[in-house]
N, C-alpha and C positions, 0 to 999 in steps of 0.2 A: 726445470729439467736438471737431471743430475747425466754427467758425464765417469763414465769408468774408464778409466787408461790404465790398460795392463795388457803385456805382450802374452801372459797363457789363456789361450781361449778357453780353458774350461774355468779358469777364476773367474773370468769376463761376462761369460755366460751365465754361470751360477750368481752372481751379484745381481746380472742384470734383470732377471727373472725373481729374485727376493724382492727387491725394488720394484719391481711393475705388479708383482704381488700383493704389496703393503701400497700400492695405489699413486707410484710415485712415474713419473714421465723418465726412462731414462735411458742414457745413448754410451758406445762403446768407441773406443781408438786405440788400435794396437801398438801404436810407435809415438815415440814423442812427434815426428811430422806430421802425425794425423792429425795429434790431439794437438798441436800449434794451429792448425790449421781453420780448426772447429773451431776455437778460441775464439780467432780473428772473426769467423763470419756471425760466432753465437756468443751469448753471455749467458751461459750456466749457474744456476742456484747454485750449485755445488759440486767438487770435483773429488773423485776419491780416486788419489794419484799412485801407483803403484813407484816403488824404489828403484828397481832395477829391472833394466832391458837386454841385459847379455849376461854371460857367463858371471861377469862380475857381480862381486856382491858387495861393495863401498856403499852402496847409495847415492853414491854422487851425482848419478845420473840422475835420480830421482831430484836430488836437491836443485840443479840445474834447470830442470823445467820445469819444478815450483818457482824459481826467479824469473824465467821467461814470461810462464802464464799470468803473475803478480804484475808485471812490467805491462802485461794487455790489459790486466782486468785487478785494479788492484786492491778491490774489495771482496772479489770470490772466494770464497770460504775454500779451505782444502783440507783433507782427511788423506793425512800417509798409510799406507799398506805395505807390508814387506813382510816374506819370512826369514828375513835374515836380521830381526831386528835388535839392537844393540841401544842401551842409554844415551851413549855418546849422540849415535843418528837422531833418536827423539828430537834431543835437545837442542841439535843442528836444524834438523824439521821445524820445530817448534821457535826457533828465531828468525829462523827465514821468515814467519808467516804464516804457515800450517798449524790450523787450528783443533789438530786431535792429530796419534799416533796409531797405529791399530797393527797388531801381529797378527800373522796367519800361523793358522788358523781361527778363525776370527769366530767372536759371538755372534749371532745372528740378532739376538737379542740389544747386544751390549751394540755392535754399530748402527743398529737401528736408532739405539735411544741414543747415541750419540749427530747422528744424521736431522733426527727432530730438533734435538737441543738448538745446534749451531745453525739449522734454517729457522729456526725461530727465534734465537739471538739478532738475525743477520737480516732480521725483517727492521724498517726505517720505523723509526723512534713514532711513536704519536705525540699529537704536541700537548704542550705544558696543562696541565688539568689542575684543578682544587685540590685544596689538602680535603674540605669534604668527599668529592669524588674520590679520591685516594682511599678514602676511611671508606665510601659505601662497595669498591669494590676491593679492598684488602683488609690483612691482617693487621693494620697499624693503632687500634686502640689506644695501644701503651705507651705509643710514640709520642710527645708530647712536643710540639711545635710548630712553626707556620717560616720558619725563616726560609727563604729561595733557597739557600744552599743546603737544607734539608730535607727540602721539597723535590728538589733534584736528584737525590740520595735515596729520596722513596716511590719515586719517579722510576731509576733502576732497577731496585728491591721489587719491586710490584712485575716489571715487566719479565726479570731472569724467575721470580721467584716460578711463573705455570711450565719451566723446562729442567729438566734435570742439571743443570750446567753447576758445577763446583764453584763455589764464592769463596771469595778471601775477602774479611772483614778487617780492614786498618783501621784504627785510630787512636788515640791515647787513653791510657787507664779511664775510667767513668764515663767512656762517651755514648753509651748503651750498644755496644757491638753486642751483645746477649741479646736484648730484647728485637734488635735487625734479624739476628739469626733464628729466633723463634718469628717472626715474622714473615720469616722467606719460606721455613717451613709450612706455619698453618695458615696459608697463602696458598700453597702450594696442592698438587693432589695426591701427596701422600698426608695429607694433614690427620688423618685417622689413624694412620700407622704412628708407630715411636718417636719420641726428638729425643736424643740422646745426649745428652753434656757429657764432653769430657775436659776438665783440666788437665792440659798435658805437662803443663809445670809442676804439679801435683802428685805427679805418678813418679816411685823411682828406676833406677834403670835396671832392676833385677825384678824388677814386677811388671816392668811394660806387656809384655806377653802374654803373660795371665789376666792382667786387666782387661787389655784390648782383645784378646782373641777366647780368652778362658783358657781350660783347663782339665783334664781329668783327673780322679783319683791316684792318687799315688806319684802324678806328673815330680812333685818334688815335696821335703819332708813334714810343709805341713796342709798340704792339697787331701784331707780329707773326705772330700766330696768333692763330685764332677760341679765344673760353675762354669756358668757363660757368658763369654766376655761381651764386649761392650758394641759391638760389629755385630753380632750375632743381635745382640735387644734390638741393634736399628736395625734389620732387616726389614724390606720396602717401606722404611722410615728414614729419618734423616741423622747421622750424625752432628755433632757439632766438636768440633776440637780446638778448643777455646787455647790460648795462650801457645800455640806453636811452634815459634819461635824458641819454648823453650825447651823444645825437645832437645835429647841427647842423637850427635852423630849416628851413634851406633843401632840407635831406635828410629831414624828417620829411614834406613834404608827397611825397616821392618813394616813399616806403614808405608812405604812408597808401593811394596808388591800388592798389598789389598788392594789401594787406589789404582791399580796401574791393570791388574787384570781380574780386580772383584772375589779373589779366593785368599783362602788362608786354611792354614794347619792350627788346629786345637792342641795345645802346650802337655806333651805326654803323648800325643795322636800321630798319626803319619799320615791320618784320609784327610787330602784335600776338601776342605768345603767352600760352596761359592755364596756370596750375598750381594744381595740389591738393596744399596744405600746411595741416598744424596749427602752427597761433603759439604760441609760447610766450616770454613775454618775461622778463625780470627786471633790476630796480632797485635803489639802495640812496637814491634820493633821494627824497625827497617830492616827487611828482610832481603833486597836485593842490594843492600852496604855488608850484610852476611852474605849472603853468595859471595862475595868478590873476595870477604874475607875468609872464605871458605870454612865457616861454621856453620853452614844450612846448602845441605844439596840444593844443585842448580835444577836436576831434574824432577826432585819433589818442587819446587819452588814452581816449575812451571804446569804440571800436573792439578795443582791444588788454586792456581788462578786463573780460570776463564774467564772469571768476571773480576774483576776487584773495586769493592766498595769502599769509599773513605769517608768514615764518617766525619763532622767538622766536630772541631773541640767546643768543647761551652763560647768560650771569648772569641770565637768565630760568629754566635747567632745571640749576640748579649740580648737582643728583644724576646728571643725566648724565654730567659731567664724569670721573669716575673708568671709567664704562664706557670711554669714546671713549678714553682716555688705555691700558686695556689693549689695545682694539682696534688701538692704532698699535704698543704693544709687541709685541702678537701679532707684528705684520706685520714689524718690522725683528728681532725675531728670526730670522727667515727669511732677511731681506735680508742683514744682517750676520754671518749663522752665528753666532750667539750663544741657544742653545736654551736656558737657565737665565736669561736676561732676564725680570726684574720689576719692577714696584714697589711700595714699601713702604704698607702701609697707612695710615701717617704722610704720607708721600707725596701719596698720595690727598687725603685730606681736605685738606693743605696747596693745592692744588691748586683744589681746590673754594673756597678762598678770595681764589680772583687774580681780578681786576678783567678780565685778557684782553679787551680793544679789540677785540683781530684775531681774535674766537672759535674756531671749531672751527678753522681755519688757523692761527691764532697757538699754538693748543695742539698741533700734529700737529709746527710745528717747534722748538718748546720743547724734547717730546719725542724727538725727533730729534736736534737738536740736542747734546741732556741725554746721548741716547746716543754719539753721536759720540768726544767727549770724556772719558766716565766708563767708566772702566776694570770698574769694580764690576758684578756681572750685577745686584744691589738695585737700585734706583735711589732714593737718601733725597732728603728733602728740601734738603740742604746740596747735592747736584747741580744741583739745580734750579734754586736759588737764586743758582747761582753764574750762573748766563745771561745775556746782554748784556738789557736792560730789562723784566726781571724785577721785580717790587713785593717787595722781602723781610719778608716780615710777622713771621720768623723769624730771630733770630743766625746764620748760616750758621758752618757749625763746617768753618776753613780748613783742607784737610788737603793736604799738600803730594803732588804726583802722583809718580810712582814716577819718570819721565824728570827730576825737579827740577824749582824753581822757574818757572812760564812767563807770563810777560806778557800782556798782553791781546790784542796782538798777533802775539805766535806764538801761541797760543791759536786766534786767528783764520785765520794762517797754514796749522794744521796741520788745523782744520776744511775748509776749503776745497782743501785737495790730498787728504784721503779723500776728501770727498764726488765731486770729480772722476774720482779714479780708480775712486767705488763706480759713479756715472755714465757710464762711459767717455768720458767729456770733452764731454757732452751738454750744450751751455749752458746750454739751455732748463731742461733736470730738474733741473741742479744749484744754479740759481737760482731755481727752486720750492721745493728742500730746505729752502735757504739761509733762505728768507723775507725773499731778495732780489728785487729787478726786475732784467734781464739789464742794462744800464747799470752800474748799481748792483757788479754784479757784475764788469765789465770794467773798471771805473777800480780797484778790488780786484786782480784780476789782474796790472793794468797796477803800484799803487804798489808791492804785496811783490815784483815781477816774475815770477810763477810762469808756468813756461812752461804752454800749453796749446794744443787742438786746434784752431784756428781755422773749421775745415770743418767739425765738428760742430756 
C-alpha cells in the first residue's frame, strides 16, 4: 500500500486515482497528524510526502516528518513532492533518507517509473544463489569469476539491473566497471534499445553540449549539419557515462537538468525535448572526498547513486586470477591460430601473486603480450616474467629465442608490427592490445619508424 500526504486535495486525489489506476493499493492524509498517525497503526510500501503544509515554503516541514516517519518505520521508502522545489531541499531530502525528489508538476510517467523502481529495490534480497544460476538468468557471460565478493556484486547487478534505478559503478582502473555496465543493461528490458558509452573524460568542455545533447546546423562555426547527441541515441536505452568524476564543474550542472527532469535543449535550438534513458555511471575516484572538496556537486552526486556498486580490485579475488588468465588464452588461441596454447599450472599460481595495479586489463595484456612473443604453446613462468613491468618474484630462467639474441627494443619492435598486422593497422585495437594510449603508441611508430595505415 502506498500512502499520499499532501494538504491540497486536488494533488491528493489526482495521485491517488493514478495509482489505483496503474493497479496499486493507495490511501491519503492531509496533515502530518494524520499521516503520524497511520504510520504507527500501518506499515506502508511507500510514502509520497508532500514538502509543505502552510503558507510556508522552506520545506522544513516536509523534512521534519520525513525524520518522524523514519524514526517509526526506518526502512519506508519515501518520494518528496513539492512545487517549491530547490537543490538545496533535494539534497536536504535526500540525506535525511528520501529516496527520490519529484517537482510539481510531476510526470505521470517519470513518478510512476520512479514508484516501480524503489518498490522493487526495497523488496528483501533472495538468498545467495550460483554463479551458474546468475549466468542462466543474467547478462554475466563476460564476467569472469566465482569469488564471494564478486558473487555478491553480481548478486546486486542482477537484482537493480529488471528496475530503472541509476547505478554508480566504483572501482579502480581495469576492474570491468564496462562490462557490469553492459550487463545491468542487457539484463535489463531495455536490452533491445541502445547502450551508449560515454567517456566523460574524453569530451572537452566547449564540446560537452554538442556531444551530449547534439546540435543543429549553424548552432556554431563548424556545425555543418544537424547531429545528435548522445541522450538522444539512448533514447528508451541506457546511457553509460563512464569516468565521471571527471567531468568539468561547469558541465556537471549541464547533465544534472537531463538526469534531474529527462529534458534537454538541442545546441543552436530553444525547443525543449524530453528522453527516456537509464543512467548508468562509473568512477574510479572518490567521489564523496570530491563533494566535501567541492569539485563534484553534491546534488548530481546524489541523483546518479541509488544504487552504488563496488567493484573488488583483482588482489581482492587473487583465485580468480588463473580463471580470467585461461579465459584470455582461450580467446587468443583462436586469434592467433595457436590451438595447443596454455598455461602452466606454475604459471597460474605465479600469477595469482602479482600485485597487478591495472587489474583484469593489466592481466589480459600481460597475457597477450606473454603471447605475442613466446614461441612456446606452455606459457611458464619465465615468459611472463620476462614482460616490460612485471614484479619478478621468481629468477626468470633466460633462455635465448630461436631468431637470437633480442634487445628490448626489437623485442618492442617486433611486438608492435604483429600486433598491427594481427589488427589490420586498427590504431585504436592495436593500442588497446598494447596496453598503450593511441599517442603513446604513435610517438612508438614514429621513433622505430614503422610504417603504418594512417586512415585506420
Amino acid at each position: 500500500m502506498i500512502l499520499i500526504i499532501d494538504d491540497d486535495n486536488a494533488v491528493a486525489i489526482s495521485l491517488l486515482l493514478l495509482l489505483r489506476q496503474e493497479g496499486f493499493d493507495a490511501q491519503t492524509a492531509s496533515s502530518p497528524s494524520e499521516a503520524i498517525q497511520f504510520v504507527q497503526n500501518n506499515k506502508p510500501e511507500l510514502i509520497i510526502l508532500d514538502m509543505n503544509f502552510s503558507i510556508e515554503t522552506s520545506g522544513e516541514q516536509g523534512l521534519k516528518l520525513l525524520e518522524q516517519i523514519l524514526k517509526i518505520h526506518a526502512t519506508i521508502p519515501v518520494i518528496l513532492i513539492t512545487g517549491w522545489a530547490t537543490i538545496d531541499l533535494a539534497v536536504k531530502g535526500m540525506k535525511a533518507g528520501a529516496k527520490d525528489f519529484v517537482s510539481k508538476p510531476w510526470s505521470n510517467t517519470q513518478l510512476l517509473q520512479s514508484i516501480r523502481t524503489i518498490l522493487s529495490l526495497s523488496q528483501t534480497k533472495t538468498q545467495s544463489i550460483s554463479r551458474k544460476k546468475l549466468n542462466e538468468k543474467y547478462y554475466f557471460d563476460n564476467i569472469i569469476g566465482e569469488d564471494p565478493k564478486l558473487l555478491q556484486v553480481l548478486e546486486t547487478v542482477g537484482r537493480v539491473s529488471t528496475t530503472d534505478a541509476s547505478v554508480l559503478i566504483m572501482g579502480e582502473s581495469g576492474t570491468g566497471k564496462e562490462l557490469i555496465a553492459e550487463a545491468i543493461h542487457y539484463s535489463s528490458h531495455r536490452q533491445k534499445k541502445s547502450f551508449v558509452k560515454v567517456n566523460l573524460g574524453g569530451i572537452s568542455t566547449s564540446l560537452f553540449e554538442s556531444e551530449m545533447f547534439g546540435h543543429k546546423r549553424g548552432a556554431f562555426t563548424d556545425a555543418k549539419a544537424d547531429r545528435a547527441g548522445r541522450f538522444e541515441l539512448a533514447h528508451k536505452g541506457t546511457i553509460f557515462l563512464d569516468e565521471i568524476g571527471e567531468l568539468e564543474l561547469s558541465n556537471q550542472v549541464k547533465l544534472l537538468r537531463v538526469l534531474q527532469d529527462k529534458t534537454f535543449e538541442v545546441l543552436g535550438s530553444s525547443q525543449t525535448r524530453s528522453v527516456d534513458v537509464r543512467v548508468v555511471s562509473a568512477t574510479n575516484r572518490d567521489l564523496e572526498k570530491m563533494v566535501a572538496e567541492g569539485t563534484f556537486r553534491e546534488d548530481l552526486f546524489y541523483r546518479i547513486n541509488l544504487i552504488t556498486v563496488k567493484v573488488p580490485a583483482l588482489r581482492e579475488r587473487p583465485g580468480d586470477i588463473p580463471l580470467l588468465a585461461d579465459f584470455f588464452v582461450n580467446n587468443l588461441k583462436v586469434i592467433y591460430n595457436r590451438p595447443e596454447l596454455t598455461i602452466s599450472k606454475r604459471a597460474k599460481q605465479w600469477l595469482q601473486t602479482q600485485p597487478l595495479p591495472g587489474n583484469i586489463r593489466q592481466l589480459k595484456n600481460l597475457v597477450e603480450r606473454t603471447v605475442l612473443v613466446t614461441q612456446k604453446d606452455t606459457l611458464e613462468v619465465e615468459d611472463f616474467s620476462l614482460q616490460p613491468g612485471v614484479s619478478t618474484t621468481v629468477q626468470p630462467v633466460v633462455k635465448q629465442p630461436e631468431i637470437g639474441i633480442m634487445t628490448l627494443e626489437e623485442m618492442e619492435i617486433q611486438l608492435i608490427r604483429k600486433a598491427l598486422d594481427f589488427h589490420k593497422h586498427r590504431i585504436a585495437r592495436v593500442a588497446r592490445s598494447l596496453g598503450l594510449s593511441r599517442s603513446a603508441l604513435y610517438r612508438r611508430l614514429e621513433k622505430y619508424n614503422i610504417p603504418y595505415d594512417a586512415e585506420s
